[in-house]
Every structure is written in structure tokens, then in C-alpha cells.
C-alpha positions as CSV (number, residue, x, y, z in Angstrom):
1,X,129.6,57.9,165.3
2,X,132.6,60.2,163.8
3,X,132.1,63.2,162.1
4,X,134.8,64.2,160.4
5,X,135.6,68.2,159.4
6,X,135.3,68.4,155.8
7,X,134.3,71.6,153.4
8,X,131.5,69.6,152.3
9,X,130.0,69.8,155.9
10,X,131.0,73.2,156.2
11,X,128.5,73.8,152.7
12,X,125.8,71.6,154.1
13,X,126.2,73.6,157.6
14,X,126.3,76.8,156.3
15,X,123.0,76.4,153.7
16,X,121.2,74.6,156.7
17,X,121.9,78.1,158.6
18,X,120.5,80.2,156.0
19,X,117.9,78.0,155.1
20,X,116.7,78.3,159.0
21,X,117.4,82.3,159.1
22,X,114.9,82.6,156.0
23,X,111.8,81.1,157.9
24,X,112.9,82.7,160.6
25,X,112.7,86.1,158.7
26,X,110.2,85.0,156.1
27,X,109.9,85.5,152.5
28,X,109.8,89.1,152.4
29,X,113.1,89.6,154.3
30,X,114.4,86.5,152.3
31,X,113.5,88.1,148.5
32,X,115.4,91.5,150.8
33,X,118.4,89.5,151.6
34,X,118.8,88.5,147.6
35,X,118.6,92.0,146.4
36,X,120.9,93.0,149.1
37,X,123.4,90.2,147.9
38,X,123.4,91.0,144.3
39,X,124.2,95.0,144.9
40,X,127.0,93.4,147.7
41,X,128.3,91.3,144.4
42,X,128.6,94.5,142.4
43,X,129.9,96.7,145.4
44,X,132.5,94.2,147.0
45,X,134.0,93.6,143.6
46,X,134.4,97.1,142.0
47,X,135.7,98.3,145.3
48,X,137.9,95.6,145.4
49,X,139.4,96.2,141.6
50,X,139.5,99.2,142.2
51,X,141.2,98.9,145.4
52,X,143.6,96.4,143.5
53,X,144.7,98.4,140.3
54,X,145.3,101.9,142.2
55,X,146.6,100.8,145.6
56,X,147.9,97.3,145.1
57,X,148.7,96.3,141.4
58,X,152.4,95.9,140.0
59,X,152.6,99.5,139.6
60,X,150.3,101.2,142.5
61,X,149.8,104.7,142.1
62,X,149.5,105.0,145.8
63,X,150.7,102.1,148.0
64,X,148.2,102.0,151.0
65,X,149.7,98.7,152.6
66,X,152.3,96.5,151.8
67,X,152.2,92.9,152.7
68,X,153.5,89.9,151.9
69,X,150.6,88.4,150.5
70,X,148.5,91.2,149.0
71,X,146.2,89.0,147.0
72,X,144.9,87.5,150.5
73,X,144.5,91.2,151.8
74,X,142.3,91.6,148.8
75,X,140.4,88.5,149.4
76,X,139.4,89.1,152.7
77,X,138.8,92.8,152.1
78,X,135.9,92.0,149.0
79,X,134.3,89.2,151.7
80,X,134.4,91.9,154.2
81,X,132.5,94.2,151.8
82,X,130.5,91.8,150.6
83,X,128.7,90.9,154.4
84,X,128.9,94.2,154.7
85,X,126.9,95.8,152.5
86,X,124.1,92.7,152.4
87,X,124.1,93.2,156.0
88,X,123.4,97.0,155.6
89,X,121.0,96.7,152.8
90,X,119.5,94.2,154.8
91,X,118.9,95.9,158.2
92,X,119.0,99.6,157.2
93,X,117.9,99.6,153.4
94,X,115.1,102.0,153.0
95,X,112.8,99.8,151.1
96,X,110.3,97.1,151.4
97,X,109.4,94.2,149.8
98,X,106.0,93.3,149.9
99,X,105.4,89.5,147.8
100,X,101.5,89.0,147.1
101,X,100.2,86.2,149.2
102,X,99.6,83.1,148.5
103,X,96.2,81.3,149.2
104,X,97.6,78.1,150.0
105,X,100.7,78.1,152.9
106,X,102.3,75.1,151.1
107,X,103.0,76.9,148.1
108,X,104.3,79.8,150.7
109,X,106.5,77.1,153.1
110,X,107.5,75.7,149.8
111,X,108.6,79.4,148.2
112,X,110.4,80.2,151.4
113,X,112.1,76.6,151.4
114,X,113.6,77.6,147.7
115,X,114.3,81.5,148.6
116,X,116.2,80.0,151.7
117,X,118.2,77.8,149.0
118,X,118.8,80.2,146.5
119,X,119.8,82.5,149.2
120,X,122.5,80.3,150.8
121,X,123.6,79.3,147.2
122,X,123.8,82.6,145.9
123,X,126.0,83.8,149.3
124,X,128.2,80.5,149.6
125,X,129.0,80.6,145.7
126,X,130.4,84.2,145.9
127,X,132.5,83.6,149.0
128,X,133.9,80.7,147.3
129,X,134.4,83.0,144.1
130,X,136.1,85.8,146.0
131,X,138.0,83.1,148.1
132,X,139.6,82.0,144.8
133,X,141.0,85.0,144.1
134,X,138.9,85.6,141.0
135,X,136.8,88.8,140.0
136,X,133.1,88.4,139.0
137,X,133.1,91.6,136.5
138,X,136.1,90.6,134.9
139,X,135.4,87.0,134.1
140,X,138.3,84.6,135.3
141,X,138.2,80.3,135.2
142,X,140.9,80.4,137.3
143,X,141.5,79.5,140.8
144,X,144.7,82.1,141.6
145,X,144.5,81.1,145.2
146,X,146.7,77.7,146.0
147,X,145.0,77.5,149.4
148,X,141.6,77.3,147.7
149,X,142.8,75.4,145.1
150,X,143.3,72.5,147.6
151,X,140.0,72.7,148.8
152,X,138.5,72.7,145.6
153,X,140.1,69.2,144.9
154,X,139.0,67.9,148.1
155,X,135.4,69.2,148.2
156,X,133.0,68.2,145.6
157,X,130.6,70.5,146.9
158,X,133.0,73.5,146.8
159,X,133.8,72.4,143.1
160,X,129.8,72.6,142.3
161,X,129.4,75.9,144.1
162,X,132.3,76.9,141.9
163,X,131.7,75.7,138.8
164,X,128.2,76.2,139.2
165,X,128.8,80.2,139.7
166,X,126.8,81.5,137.0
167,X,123.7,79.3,137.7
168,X,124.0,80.4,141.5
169,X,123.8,84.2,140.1
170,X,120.6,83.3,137.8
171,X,118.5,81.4,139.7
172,X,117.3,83.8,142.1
173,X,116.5,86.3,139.1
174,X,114.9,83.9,137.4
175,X,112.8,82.8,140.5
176,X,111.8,86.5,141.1
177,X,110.5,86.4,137.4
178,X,108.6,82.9,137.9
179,X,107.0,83.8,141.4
180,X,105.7,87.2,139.9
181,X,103.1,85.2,137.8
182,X,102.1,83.4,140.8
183,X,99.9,85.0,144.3
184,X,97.3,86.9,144.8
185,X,97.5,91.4,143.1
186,X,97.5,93.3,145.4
187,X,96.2,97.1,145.0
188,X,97.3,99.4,147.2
């Protein structure tokens, strides 16, 4: 049998870890690591504009670091703040979250299962997103990034995670909303 290296495996890997990490964690953590992922969005990519149009646009006000390829400095700097700050918000964010129980543990197993997939969709998307070299508050269809590029034309499930962005970014919100009506109150 031959396995061959492809970004579709990579995908299919990388959900399967985070999949795995959320049972391991359990819901709580999981509905955590969402939150945690949405402010990371928000953080890594004003810091990163930011970053970009003072210290690393055409006409920097102050220029930080020069390299050859800027743009790839900026890529790897918004991933960086974007594991990061889920990472922190994760492990040291001062709040809880406390989901009302179900009665039966197959509708918990089975709201864990789809956290876990909403998760690892929500995470993968955005690294493919900041990968390309595009910004998620200023609204780009454009891959600037040739290296990404070519593995967007060779990975069909890169091109889904990609062109499948905004649904990535809704789904987890909209989960949140539908589990609400579900599970026991709880008073405290």
C-alpha cells in the first residue's frame, strides 16, 4: 500500500487531530477553543494590517525589517498570532464555559463529534486564508501568494476550505445558536 503526501491528507490529518483533541478535552473546552479562535481571527488580522500599512507597506512609516519577501514575513507572523492567542485564550482565558447537559450521551458524543468538526474547519480555513496572503477584515477573492496558489490547484480540499471560508466562520455561530435550544437549564 502507498500513501502518497498530498494537501488533501494533510486536511484529512489535521481535522482527525482536532477532532481527537475535542473528546479528549470535551465539549466545554471544545465551545472554549471556538471562542478563542474567533477573537485569534480578529487579533491576528488587525495586528497583522496594522503591522503591514505602518511597518511594511510601499511607503512605511517606520521600517522594522526588510526582507526580500515581506508578504511571507506577514504570513507567517498573522499564523503565529493566530495559535497564539487561541492558545492563550484557551489555557489562560479567565472564563468558563459551562454547556447544559444533555440527558441522552448520544446527543452529547454526537455534539462533541460536530464541535470537533467545526473546530478543525474553523482553524484549517483561516490558516489557509492567511496562507494566501489575503485579509479577513478587508475582504479579498484573491490568492496573492503563488506558493499557495499551487496548492490550491492541486488540492480539492484546500480549494473547499478556501472557497468555503465564510461558511467555515458561520457555522460554529450558528451551532452555538442551535445547541442553546437544546439541554437541560441550569440555575445556578
Amino acid at each position: 500500500m502507498q500513501i502518497n503526501l498530498t494537501w488533501d491528507l494533510f486536511v484529512i490529518v489535521f481535522f482527525t487531530i482536532i477532532i481527537a483533541y475535542t473528546f479528549i478535552l470535551g465539549r466545554n473546552q471544545s465551545v472554549k477553543i471556538i471562542i478563542g479562535s474567533y477573537i485569534a481571527i480578529l487579533t491576528a488580522d488587525g495586528i497583522g494590517n496594522l503591522l503591514e500599512r505602518y511597518f511594511m507597506g510601499d511607503k512605511p512609516i517606520i521600517r522594522i525589517w526588510q526582507t526580500p519577501a515581506e508578504g511571507t514575513s506577514l504570513i507567517i507572523l498573522k499564523i503565529i498570532i493566530f495559535i497564539l492567542t487561541i492558545v492563550l485564550i484557551t489555557t489562560r482565558g479567565k472564563f468558563q464555559i459551562n454547556m447544559g447537559n444533555s440527558s441522552s450521551p448520544i446527543f452529547r458524543l454526537m455534539m462533541t463529534f460536530a464541535y470537533g468538526i467545526l473546530s478543525a474547519g474553523l482553524i484549517t480555513s483561516t490558516i489557509f486564508i492567511y496562507a494566501s496572503g489575503t485579509s479577513l477584515v478587508q475582504e479579498s477573492s484573491t490568492i496573492m501568494n503563488e506558493a499557495m496558489m499551487t496548492i490550491y490547484k492541486q488540492s480539492q480540499l484546500v480549494r473547499l476550505m478556501i472557497n468555503n471560508y465564510n461558511v467555515w466562520f458561520s457555522l460554529p455561530a450558528i451551532a452555538f445558536v442551535v445547541s442553546s435550544f437544546f439541554g437541560d437549564d441550569q440555575q445556578a
